[in-house]
C-alpha positions as protocol buffer text, in pm:
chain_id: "A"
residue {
  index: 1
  type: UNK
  ca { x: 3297 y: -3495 z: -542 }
}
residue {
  index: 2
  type: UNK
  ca { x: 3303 y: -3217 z: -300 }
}
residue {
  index: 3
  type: UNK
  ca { x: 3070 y: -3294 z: -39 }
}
residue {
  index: 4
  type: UNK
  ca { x: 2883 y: -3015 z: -130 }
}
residue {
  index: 5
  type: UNK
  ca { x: 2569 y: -2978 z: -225 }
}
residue {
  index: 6
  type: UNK
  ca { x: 2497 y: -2783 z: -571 }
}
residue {
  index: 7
  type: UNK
  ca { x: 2305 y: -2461 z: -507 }
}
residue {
  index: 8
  type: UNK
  ca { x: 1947 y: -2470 z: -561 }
}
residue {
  index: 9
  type: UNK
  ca { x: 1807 y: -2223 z: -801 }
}
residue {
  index: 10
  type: UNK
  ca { x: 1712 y: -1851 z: -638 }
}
residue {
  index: 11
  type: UNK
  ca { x: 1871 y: -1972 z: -317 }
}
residue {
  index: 12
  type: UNK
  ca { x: 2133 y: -1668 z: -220 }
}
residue {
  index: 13
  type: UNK
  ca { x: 2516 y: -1731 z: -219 }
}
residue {
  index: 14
  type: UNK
  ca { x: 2665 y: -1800 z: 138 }
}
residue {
  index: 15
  type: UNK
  ca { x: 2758 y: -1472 z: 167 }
}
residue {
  index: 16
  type: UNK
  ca { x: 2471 y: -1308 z: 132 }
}
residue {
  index: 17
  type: UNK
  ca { x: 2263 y: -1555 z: 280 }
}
residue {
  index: 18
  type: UNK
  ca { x: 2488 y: -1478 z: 601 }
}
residue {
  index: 19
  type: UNK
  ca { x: 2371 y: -1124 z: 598 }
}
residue {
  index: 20
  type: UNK
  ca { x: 2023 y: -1164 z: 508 }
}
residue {
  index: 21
  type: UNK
  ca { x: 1850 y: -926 z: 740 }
}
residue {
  index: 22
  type: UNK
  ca { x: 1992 y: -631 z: 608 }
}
residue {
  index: 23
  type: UNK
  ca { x: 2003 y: -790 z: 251 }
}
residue {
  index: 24
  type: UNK
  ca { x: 1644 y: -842 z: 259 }
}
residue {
  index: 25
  type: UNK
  ca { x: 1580 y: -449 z: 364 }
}
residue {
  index: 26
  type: UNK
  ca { x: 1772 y: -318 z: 103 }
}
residue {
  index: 27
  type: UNK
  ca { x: 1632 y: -504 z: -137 }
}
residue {
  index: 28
  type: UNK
  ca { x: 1303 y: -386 z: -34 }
}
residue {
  index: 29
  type: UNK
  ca { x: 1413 y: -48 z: -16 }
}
residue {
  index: 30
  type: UNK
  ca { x: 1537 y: -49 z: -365 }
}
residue {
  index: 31
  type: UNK
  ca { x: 1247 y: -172 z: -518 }
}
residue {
  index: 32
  type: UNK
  ca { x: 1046 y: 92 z: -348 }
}
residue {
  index: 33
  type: UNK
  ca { x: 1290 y: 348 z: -507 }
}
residue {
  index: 34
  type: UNK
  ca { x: 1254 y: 162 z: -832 }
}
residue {
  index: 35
  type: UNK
  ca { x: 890 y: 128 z: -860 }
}
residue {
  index: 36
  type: UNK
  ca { x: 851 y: 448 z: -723 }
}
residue {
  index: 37
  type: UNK
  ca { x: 1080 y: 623 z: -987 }
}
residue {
  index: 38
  type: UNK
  ca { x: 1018 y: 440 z: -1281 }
}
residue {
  index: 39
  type: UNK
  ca { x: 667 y: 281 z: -1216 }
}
residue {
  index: 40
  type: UNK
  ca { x: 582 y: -80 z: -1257 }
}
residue {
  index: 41
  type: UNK
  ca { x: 597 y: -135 z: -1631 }
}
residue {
  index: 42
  type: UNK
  ca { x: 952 y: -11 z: -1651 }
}
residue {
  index: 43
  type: UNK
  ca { x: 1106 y: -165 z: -1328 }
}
residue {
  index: 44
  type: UNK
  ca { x: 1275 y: -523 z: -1342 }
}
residue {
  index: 45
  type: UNK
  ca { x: 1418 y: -781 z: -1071 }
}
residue {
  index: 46
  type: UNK
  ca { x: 1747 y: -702 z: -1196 }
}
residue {
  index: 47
  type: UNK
  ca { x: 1735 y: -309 z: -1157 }
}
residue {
  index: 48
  type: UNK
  ca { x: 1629 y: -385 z: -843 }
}
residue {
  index: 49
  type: UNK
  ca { x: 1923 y: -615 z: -776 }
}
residue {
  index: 50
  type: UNK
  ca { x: 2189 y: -370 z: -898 }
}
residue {
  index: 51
  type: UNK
  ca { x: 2006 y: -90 z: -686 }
}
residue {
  index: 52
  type: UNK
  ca { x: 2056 y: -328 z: -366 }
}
residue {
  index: 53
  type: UNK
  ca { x: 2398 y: -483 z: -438 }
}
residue {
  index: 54
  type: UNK
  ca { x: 2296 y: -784 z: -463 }
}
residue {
  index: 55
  type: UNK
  ca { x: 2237 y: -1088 z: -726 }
}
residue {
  index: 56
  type: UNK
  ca { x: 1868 y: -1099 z: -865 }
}
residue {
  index: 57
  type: UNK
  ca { x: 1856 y: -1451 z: -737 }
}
residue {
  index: 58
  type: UNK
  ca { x: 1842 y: -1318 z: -403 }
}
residue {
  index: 59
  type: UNK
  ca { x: 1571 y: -1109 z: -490 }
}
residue {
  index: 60
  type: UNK
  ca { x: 1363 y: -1402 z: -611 }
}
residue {
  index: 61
  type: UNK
  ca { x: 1483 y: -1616 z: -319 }
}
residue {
  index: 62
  type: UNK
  ca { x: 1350 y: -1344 z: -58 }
}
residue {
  index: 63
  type: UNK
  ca { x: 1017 y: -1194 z: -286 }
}
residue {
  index: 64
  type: UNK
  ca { x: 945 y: -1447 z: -575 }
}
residue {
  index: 65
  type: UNK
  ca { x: 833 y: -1263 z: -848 }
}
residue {
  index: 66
  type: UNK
  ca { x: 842 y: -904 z: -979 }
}
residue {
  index: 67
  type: UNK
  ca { x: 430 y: -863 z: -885 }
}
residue {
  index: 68
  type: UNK
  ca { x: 534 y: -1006 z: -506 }
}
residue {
  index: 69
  type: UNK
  ca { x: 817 y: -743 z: -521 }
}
residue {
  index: 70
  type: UNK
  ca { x: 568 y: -481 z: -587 }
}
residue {
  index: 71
  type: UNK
  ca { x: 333 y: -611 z: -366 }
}
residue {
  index: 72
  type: UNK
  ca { x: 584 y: -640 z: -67 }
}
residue {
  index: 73
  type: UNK
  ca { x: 695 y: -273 z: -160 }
}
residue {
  index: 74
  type: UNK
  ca { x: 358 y: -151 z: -140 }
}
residue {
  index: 75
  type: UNK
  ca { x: 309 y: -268 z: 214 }
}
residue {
  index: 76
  type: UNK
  ca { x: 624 y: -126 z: 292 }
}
residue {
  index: 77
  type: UNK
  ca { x: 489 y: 224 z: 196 }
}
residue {
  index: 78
  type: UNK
  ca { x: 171 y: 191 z: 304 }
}
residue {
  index: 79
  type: UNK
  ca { x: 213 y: 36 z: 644 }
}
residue {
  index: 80
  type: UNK
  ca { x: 121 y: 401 z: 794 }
}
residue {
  index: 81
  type: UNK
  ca { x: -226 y: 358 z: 613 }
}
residue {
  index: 82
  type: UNK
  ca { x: -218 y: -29 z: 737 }
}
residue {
  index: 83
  type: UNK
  ca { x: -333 y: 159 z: 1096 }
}
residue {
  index: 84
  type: UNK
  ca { x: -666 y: 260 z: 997 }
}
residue {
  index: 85
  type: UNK
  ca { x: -891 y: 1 z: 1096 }
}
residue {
  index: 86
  type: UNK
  ca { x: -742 y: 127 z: 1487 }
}
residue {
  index: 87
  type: UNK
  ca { x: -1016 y: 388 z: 1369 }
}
residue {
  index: 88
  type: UNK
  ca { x: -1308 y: 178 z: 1364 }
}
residue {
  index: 89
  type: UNK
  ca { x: -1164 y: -21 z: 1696 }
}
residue {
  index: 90
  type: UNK
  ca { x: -1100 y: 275 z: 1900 }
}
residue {
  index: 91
  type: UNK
  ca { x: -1449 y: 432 z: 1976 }
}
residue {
  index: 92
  type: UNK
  ca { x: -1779 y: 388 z: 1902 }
}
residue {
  index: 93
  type: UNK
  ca { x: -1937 y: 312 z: 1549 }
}
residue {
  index: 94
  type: UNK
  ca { x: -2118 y: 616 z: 1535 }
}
residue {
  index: 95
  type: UNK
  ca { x: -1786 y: 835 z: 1470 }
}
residue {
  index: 96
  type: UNK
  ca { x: -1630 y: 579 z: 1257 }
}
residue {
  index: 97
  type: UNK
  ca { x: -1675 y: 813 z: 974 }
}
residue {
  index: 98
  type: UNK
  ca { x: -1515 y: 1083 z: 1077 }
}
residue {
  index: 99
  type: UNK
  ca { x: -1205 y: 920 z: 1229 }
}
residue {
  index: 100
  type: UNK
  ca { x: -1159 y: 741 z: 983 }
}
residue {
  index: 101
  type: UNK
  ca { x: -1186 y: 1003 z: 713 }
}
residue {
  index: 102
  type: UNK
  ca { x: -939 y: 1231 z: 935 }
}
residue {
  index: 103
  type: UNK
  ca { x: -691 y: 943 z: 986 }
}
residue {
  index: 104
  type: UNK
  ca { x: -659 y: 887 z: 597 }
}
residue {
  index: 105
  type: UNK
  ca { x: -601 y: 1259 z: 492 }
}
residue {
  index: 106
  type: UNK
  ca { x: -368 y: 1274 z: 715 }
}
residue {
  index: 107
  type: UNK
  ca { x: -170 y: 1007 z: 575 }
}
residue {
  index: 108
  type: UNK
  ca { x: -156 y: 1178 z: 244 }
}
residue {
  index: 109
  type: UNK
  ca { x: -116 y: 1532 z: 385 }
}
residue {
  index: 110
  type: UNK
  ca { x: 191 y: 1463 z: 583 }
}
residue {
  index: 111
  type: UNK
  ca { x: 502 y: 1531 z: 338 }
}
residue {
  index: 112
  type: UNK
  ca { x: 698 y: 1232 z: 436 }
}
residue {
  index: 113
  type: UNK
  ca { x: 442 y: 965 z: 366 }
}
residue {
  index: 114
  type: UNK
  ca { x: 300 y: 1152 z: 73 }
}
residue {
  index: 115
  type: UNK
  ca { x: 601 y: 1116 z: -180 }
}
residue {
  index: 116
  type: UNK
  ca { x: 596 y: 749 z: -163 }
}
residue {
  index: 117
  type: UNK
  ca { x: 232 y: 670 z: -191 }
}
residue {
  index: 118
  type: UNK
  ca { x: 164 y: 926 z: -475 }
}
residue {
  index: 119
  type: UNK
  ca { x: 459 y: 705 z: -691 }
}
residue {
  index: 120
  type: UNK
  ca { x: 299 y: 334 z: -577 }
}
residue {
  index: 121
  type: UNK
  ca { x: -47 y: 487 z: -656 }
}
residue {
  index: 122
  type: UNK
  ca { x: 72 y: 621 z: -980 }
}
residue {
  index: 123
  type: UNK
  ca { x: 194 y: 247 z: -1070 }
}
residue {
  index: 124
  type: UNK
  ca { x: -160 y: 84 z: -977 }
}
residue {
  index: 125
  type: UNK
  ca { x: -316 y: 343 z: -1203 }
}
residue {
  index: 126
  type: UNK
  ca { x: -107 y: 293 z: -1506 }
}
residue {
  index: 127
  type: UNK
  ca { x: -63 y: -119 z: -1471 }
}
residue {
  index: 128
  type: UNK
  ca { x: -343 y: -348 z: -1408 }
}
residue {
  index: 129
  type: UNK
  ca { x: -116 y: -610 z: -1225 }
}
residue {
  index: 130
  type: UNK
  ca { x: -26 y: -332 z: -973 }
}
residue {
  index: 131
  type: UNK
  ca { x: -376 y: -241 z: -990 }
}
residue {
  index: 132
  type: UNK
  ca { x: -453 y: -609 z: -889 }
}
residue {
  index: 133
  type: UNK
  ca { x: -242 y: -594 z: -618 }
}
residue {
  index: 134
  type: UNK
  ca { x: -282 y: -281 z: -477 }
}
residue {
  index: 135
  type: UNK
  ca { x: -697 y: -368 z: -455 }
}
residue {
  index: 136
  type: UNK
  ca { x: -610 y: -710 z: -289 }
}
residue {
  index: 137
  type: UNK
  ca { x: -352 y: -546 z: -46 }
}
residue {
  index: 138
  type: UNK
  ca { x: -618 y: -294 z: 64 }
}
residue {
  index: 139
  type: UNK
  ca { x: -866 y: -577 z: 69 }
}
residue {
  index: 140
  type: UNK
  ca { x: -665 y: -840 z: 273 }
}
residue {
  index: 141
  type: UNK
  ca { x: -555 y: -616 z: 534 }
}
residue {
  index: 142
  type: UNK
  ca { x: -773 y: -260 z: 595 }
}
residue {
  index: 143
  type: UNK
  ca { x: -1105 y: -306 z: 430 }
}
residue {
  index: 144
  type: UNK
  ca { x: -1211 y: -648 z: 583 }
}
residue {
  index: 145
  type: UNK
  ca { x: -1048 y: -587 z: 902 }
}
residue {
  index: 146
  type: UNK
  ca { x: -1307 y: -307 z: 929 }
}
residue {
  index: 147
  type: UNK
  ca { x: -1587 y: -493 z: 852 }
}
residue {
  index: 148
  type: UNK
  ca { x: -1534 y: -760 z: 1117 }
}
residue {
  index: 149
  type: UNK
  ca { x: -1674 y: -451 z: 1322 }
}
residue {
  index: 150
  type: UNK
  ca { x: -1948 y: -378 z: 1142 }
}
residue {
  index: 151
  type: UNK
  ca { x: -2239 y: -595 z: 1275 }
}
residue {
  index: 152
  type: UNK
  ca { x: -2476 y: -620 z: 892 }
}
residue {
  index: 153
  type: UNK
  ca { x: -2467 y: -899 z: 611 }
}
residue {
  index: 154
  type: UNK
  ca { x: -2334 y: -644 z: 369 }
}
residue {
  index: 155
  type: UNK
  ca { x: -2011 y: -539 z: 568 }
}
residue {
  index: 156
  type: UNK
  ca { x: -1775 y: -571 z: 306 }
}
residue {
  index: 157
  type: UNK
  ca { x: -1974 y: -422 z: 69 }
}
residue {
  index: 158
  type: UNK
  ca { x: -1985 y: -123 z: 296 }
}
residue {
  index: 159
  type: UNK
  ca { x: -1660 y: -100 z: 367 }
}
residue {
  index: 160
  type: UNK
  ca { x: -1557 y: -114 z: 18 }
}
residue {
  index: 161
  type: UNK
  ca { x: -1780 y: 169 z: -16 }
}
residue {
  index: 162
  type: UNK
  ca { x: -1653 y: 395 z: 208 }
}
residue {
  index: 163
  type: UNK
  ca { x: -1251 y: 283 z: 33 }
}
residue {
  index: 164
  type: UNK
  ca { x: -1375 y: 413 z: -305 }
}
residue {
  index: 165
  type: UNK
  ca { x: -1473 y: 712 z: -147 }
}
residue {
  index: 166
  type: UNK
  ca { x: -1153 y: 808 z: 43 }
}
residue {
  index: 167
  type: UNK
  ca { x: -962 y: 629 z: -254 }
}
residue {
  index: 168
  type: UNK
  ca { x: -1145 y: 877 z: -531 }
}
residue {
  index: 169
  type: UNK
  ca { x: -1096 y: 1205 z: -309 }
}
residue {
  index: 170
  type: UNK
  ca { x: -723 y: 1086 z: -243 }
}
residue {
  index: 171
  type: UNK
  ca { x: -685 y: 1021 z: -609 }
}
residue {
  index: 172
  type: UNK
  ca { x: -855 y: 1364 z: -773 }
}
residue {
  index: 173
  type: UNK
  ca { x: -723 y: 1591 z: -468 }
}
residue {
  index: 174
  type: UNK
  ca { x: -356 y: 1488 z: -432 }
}
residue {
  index: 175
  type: UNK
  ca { x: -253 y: 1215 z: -755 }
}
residue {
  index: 176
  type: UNK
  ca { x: -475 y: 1431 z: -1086 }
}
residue {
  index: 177
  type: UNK
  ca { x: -484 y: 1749 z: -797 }
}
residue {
  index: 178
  type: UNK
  ca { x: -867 y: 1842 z: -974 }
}
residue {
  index: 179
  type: UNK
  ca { x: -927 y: 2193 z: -833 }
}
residue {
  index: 180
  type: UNK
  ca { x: -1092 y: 2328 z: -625 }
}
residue {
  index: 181
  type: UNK
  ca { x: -1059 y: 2020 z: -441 }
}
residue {
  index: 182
  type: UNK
  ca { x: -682 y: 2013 z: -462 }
}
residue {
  index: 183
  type: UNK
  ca { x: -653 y: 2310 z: -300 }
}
residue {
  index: 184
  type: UNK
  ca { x: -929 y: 2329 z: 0 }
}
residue {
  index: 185
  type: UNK
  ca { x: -866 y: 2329 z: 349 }
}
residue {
  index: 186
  type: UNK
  ca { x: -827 y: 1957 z: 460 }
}
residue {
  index: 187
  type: UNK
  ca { x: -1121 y: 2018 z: 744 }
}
residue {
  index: 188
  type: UNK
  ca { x: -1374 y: 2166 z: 442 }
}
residue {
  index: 189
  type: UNK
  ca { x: -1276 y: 1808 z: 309 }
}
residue {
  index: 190
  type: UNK
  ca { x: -1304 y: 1639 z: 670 }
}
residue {
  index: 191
  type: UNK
  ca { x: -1684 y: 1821 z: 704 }
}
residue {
  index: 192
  type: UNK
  ca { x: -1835 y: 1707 z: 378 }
}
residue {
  index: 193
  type: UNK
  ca { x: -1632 y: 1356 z: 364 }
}
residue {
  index: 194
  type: UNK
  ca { x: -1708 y: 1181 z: 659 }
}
residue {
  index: 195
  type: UNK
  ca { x: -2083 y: 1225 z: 658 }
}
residue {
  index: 196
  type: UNK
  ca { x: -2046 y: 996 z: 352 }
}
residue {
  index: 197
  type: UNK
  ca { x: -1821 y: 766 z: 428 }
}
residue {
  index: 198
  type: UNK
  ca { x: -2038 y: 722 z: 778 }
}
residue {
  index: 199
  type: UNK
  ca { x: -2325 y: 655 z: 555 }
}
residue {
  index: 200
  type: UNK
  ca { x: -2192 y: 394 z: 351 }
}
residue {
  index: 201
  type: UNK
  ca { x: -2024 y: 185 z: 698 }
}
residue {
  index: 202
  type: UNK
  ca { x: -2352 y: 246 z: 905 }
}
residue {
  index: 203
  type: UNK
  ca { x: -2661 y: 379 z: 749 }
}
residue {
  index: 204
  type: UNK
  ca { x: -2941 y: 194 z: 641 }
}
């Protein structure tokens, strides 16, 4: 007898366990790499270990399973989108629509936040567990965060609404790039969007 108590399964080596902030960001980091380059059907715990330097039993110490790896690698990326309900907060409900709309192509037409959600959308489309979590991520922390504002028994109804329509136009424009839509002007986009999306949050 050592005096030492066995290691419990998934729980990280001393080592690592010493350096865990920075473990736990790579890690994270390397599974958005992962997923992003090789989607979610093709991406394991362990690729994600070897991309991070670290044991996969650290992974599933710090994230659990591969669909919480995805899911925590999905907020990661889209923790710029994670913002928008500040749309609906900041003003009045009568421009919800617009700011809103404006806020969310602007997420996808910046270049550096682009790249990443183009691969973690492309996963959600092409997996139905990524899928799943990708609709309950948007759920849990955008959509009914907005309708806490709006003041009608269907809120979340609306709200989920107004997603599918900024979801579809992010989807066709920048992710299957239909034309012309791929290629207008963002504000030709902005005009004949946010009417829309108003109507679903507000109208009767």
């Amino acid at each position: 007898m050592t005096g030492t108590a066995p290691r419990r399964r998934g729980r990280p080596p001393r080592e690592d366990a010493a350096d865990a902030p920075a473990a736990r960001d790579r890690i994270l980091e390397a599974a958005r790499e992962e997923f992003s380059e090789h989607g979610y059907d093709k991406t394991s715990v362990r690729g994600i270990a070897k991309a991070a330097g670290v044991d996969a039993a650290l992974v599933h110490h710090y994230f659990g399973t591969k669909e919480q790896v995805f899911e925590a690698a999905v907020a990661l990326v889209f923790a710029p989108a994670m913002e928008a309900p500040k749309a609906v907060e900041e003003g009045p409900l009568d421009g919800v629509g617009e700011r809103l709309t404006r806020y969310v192509l602007g997420v996808w037409e910046n270049p550096a936040t682009r790249a990443p959600l183009l691969a973690i959308v492309r996963s959600a489309v092409n997996n139905e567990t990524a899928a799943a979590v990708f609709r309950r991520l948007i759920a849990s922390r955008v959509m009914r965060r907005i309708a806490v504002r709006l003041d009608t028994p269907d809120a979340e109804l609306r709200t989920e609404l107004a997603a599918a329509q900024l979801v579809g136009t992010a989807l066709l424009r920048y992710v299957i790039k239909v034309e012309p839509l791929a290629s207008a002007d963002p504000e030709q986009i902005v005009a004949r969007l946010a009417p829309v999306v108003q109507g679903h949050l507000t109208g009767p």
